[in-house]
Each structure stands twice: as C-alpha cells, then as structure tokens.
mmCIF file of the C-alpha atoms, coordinates in Angstrom:
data_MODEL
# 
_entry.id   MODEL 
# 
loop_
_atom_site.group_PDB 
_atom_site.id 
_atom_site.type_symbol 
_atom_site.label_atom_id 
_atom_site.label_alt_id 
_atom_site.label_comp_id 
_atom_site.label_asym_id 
_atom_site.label_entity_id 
_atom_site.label_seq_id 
_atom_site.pdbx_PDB_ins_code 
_atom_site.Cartn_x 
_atom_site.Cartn_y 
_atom_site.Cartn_z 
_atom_site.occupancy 
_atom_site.B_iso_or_equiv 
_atom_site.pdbx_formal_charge 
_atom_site.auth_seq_id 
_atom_site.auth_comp_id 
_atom_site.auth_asym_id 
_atom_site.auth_atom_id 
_atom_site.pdbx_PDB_model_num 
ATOM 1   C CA . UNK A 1 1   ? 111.253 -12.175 47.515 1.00 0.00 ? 1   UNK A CA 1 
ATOM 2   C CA . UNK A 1 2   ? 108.183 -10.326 47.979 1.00 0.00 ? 2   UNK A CA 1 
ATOM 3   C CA . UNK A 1 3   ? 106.506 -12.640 44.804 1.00 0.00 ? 3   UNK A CA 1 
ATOM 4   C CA . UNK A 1 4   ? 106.992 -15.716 47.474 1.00 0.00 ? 4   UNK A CA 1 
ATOM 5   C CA . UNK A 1 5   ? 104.976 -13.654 50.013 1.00 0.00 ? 5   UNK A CA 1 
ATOM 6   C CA . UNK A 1 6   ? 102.309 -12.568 48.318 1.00 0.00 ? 6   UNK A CA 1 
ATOM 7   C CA . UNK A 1 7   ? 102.073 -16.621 46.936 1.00 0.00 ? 7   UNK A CA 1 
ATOM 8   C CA . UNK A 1 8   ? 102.212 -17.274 50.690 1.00 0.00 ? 8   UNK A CA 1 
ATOM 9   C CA . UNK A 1 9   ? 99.677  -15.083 51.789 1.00 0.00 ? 9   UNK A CA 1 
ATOM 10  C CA . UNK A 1 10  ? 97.402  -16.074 49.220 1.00 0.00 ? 10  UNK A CA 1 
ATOM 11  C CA . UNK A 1 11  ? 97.465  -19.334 50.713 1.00 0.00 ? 11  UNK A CA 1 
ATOM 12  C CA . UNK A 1 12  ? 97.236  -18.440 53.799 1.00 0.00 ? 12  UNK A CA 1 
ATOM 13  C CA . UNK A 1 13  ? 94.183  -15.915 52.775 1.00 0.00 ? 13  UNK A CA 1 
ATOM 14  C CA . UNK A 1 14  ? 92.744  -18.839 51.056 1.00 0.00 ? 14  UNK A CA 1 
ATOM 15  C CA . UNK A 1 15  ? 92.548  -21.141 54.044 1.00 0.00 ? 15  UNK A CA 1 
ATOM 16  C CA . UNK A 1 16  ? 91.089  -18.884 56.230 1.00 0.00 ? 16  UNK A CA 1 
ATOM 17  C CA . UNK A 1 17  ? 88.650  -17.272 54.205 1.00 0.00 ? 17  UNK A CA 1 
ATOM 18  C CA . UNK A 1 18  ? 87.663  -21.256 53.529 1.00 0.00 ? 18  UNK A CA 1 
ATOM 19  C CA . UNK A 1 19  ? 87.589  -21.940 56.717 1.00 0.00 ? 19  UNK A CA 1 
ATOM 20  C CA . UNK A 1 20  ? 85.007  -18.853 57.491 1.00 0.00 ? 20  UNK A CA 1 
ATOM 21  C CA . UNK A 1 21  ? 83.181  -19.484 54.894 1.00 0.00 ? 21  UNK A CA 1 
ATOM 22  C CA . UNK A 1 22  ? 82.414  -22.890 55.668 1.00 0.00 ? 22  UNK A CA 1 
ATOM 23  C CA . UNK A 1 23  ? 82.130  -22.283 59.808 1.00 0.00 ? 23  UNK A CA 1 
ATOM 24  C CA . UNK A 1 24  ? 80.518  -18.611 60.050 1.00 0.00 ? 24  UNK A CA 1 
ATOM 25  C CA . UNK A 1 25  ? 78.180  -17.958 56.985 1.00 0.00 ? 25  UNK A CA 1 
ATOM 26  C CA . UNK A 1 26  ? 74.885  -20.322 56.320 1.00 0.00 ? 26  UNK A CA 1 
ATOM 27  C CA . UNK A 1 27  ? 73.923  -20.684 53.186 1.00 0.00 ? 27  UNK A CA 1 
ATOM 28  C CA . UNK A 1 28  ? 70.807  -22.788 52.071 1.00 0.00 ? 28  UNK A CA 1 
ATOM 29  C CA . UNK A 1 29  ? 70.630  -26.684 51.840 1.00 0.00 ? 29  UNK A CA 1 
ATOM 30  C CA . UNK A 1 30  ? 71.978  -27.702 48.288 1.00 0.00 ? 30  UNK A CA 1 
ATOM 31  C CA . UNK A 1 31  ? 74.298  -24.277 47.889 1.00 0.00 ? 31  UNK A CA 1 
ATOM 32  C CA . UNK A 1 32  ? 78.293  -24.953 47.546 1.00 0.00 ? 32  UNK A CA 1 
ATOM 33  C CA . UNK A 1 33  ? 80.369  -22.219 47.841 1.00 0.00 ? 33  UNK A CA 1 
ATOM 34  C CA . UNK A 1 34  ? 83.664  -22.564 46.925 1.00 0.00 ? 34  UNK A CA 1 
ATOM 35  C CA . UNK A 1 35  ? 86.850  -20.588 46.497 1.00 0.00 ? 35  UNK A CA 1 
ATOM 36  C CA . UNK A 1 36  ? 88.675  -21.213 43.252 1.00 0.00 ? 36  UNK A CA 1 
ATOM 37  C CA . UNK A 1 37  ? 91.508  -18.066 43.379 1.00 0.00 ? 37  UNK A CA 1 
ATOM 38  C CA . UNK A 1 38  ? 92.448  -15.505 46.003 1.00 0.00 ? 38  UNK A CA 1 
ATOM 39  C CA . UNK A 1 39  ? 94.953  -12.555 44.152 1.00 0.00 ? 39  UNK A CA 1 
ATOM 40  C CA . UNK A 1 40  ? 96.212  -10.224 46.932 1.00 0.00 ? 40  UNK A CA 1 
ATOM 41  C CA . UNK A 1 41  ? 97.409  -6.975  45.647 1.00 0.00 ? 41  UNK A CA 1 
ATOM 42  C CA . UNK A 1 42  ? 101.585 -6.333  45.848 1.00 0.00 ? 42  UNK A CA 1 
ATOM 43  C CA . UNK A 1 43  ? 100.730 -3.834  48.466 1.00 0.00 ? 43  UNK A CA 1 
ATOM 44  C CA . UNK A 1 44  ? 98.535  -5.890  50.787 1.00 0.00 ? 44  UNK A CA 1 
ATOM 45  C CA . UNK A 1 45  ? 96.027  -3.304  50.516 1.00 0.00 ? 45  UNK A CA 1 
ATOM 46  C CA . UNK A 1 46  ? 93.002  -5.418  48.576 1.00 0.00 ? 46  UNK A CA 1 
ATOM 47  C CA . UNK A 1 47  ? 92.422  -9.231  47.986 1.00 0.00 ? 47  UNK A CA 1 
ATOM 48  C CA . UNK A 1 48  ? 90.250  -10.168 45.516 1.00 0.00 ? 48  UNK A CA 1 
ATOM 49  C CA . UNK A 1 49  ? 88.671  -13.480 46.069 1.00 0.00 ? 49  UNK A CA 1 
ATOM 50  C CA . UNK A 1 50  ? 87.194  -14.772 43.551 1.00 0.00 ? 50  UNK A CA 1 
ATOM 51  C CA . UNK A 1 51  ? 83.956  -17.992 44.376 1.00 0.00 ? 51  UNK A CA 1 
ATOM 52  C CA . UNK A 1 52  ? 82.073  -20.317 42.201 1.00 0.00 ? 52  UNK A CA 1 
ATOM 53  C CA . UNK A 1 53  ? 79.099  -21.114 43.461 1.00 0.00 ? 53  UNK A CA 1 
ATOM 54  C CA . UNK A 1 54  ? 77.217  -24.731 42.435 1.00 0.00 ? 54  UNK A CA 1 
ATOM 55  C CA . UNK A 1 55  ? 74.332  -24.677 41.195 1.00 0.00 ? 55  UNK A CA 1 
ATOM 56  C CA . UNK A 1 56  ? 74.391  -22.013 39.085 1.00 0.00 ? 56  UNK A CA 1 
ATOM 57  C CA . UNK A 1 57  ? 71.054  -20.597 39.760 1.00 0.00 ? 57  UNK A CA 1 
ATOM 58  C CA . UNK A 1 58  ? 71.950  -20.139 43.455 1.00 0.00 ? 58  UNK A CA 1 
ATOM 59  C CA . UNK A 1 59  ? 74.865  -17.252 42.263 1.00 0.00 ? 59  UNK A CA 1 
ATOM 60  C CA . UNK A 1 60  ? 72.898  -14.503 43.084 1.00 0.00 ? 60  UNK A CA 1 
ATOM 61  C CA . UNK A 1 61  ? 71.395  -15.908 46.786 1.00 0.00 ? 61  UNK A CA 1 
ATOM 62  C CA . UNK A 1 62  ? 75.294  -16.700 47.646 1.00 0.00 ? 62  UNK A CA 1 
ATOM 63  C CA . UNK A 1 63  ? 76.496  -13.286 46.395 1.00 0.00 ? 63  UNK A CA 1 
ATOM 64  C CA . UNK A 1 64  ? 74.113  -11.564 48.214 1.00 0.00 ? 64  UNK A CA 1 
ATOM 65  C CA . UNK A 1 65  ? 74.505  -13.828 51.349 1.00 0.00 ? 65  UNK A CA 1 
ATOM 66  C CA . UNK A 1 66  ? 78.473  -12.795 51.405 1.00 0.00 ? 66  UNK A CA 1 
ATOM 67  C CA . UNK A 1 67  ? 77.750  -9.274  50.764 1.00 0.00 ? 67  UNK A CA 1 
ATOM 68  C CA . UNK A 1 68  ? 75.129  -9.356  53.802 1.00 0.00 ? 68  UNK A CA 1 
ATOM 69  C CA . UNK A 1 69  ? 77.874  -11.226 55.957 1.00 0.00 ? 69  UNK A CA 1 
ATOM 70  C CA . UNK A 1 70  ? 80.942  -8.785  54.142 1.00 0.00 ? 70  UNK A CA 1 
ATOM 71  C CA . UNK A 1 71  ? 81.558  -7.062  57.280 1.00 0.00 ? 71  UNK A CA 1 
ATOM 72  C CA . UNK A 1 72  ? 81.267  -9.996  59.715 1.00 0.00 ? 72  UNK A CA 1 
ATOM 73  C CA . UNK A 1 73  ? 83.864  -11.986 57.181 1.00 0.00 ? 73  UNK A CA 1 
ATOM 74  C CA . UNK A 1 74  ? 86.347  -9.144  57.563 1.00 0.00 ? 74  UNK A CA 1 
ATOM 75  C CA . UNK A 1 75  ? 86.204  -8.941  61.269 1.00 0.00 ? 75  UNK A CA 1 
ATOM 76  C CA . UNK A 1 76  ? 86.876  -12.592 61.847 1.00 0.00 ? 76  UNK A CA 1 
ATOM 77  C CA . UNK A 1 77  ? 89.256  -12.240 59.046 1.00 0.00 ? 77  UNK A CA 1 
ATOM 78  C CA . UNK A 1 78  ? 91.405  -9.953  60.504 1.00 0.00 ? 78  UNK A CA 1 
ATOM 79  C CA . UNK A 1 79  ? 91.271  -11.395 63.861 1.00 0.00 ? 79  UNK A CA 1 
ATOM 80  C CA . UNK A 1 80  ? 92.796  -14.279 62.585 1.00 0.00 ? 80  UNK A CA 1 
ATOM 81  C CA . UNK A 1 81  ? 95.466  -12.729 60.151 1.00 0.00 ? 81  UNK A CA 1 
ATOM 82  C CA . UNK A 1 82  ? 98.831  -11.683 61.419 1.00 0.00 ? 82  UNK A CA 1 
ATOM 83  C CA . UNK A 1 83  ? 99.769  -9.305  58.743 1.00 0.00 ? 83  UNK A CA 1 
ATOM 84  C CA . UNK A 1 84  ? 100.211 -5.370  58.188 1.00 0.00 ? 84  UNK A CA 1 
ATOM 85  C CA . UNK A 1 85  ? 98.554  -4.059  56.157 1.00 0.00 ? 85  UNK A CA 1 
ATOM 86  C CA . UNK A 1 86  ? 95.038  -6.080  56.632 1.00 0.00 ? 86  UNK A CA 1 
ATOM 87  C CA . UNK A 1 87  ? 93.608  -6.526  53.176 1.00 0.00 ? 87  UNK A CA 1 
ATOM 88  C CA . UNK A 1 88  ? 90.288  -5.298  52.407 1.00 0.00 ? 88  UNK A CA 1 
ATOM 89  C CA . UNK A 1 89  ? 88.760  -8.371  50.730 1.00 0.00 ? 89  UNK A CA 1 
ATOM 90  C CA . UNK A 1 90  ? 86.825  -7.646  47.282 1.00 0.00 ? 90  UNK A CA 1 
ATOM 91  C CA . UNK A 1 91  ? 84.424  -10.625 46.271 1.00 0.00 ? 91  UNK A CA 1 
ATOM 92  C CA . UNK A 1 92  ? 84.070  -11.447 42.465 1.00 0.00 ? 92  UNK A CA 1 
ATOM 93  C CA . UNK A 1 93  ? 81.841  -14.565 41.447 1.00 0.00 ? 93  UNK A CA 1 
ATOM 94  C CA . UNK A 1 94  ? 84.162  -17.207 39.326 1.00 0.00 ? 94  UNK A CA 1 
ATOM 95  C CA . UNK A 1 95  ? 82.077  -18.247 35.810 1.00 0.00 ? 95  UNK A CA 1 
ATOM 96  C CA . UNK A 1 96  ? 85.522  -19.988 34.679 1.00 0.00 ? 96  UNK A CA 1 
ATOM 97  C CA . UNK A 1 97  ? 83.685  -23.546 34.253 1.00 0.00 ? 97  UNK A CA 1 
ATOM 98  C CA . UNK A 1 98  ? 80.970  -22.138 32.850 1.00 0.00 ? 98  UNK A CA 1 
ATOM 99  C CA . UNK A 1 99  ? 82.509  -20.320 30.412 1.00 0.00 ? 99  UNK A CA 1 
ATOM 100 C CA . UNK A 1 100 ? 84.783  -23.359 29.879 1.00 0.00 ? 100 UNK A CA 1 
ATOM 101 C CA . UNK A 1 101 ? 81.698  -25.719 29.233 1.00 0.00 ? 101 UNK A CA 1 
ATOM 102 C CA . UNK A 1 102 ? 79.972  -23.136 26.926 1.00 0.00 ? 102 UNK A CA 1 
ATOM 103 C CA . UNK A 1 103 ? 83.629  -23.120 24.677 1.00 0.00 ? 103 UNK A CA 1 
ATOM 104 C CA . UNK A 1 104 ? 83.372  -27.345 24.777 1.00 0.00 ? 104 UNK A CA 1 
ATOM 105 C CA . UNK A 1 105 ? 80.093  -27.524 23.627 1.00 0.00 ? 105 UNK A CA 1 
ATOM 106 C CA . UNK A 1 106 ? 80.433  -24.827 20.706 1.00 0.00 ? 106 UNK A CA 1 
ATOM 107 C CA . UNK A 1 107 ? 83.560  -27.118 19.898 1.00 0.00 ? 107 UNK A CA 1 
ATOM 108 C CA . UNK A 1 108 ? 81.283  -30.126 19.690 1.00 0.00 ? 108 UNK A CA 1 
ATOM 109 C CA . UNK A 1 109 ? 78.586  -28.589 17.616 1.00 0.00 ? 109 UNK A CA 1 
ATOM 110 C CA . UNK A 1 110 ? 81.443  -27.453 15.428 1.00 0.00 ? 110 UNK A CA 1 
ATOM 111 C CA . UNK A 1 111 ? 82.553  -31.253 15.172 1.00 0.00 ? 111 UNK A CA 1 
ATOM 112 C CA . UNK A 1 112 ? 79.189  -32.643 14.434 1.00 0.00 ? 112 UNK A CA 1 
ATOM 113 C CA . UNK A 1 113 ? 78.778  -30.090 11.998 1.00 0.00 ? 113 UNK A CA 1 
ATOM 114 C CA . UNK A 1 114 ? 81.768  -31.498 9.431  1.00 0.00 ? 114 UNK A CA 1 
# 
C-alpha cells in the first residue's frame, strides 16, 4: 500500500515541480531543464529530484540558478502540495545520457578495433 503512494506522489511531485520549473524560474535562452526522476523518501521527509540539463556546458549556470531559486521552489511547492509531511526537496544533476553515450562510444571504438 504505501509503495503505490509513494509511486503516486512521485508523480504528483514530478508534475508540479515541472510545472514550477518551467513557470517560476528563468533560465537563459538555449538552457533546457528537465526532470528525468523524482525518488521521495518512504517517510515523506526528503525528495530527491534528480535534472538533466541540455547543453551540457550550461550544468553548472542551471544548478546554480535552482540553488539561488531553492527556497522560492519550496514555498510554491508546498503551497501547492496537499500532503503531511512536506518533503524537503534535494536537487542532484542527472549525467545518465552522458554516461550512457560515453559507454556507446567506448563500445564502438571496441568494434572498430577487431
């Protein structure tokens, strides 16, 4: 039972936080920040949601750009989330594609090389 409501508060964390992100925070022509996971805690206590951010040399100006707007985020956050306890949200940067292009191209290099 409670596996189902953490899986339905992620989703419901994830739509929100999207729809913040996209309404409330500016970022600079050309940036994309998107959310790729949210994982809230089984005690509702912390959320970590995790953001790739396109192109990759922009990771640091968007990091810093949430962390500058971290407070601001959780207010609207929690004005808009109907749930005890309120989550404090934790913001980790998402390198899965990268990491997942860096393993296909060692794989090619490894095919080129027979």
């Amino acid at each position: 039972m409670m596996h189902n409501r953490i899986i339905q508060l992620n989703d419901l964390i994830r739509d929100l936080l999207g729809e913040i992100l996209t309404r409330e925070i500016s970022f600079k022509e050309g940036v994309i920040v998107t959310l790729t996971k949210v994982d809230t805690a089984r005690n509702l206590r912390v959320t970590h949601v995790f953001l790739s951010v396109f192109p990759a040399k922009d990771r640091d100006y968007a990091m810093k750009t949430i962390e500058h707007e971290r407070r601001n985020i959780q207010h609207l956050f929690h004005e808009r989330l109907a749930t005890r306890p309120l989550p404090t949200i934790i913001f980790e940067l998402d390198t899965t594609e990268e990491k997942a292009d860096e393993v296909e191209h060692l794989l090619q290099e490894i095919r080129k090389g027979r």
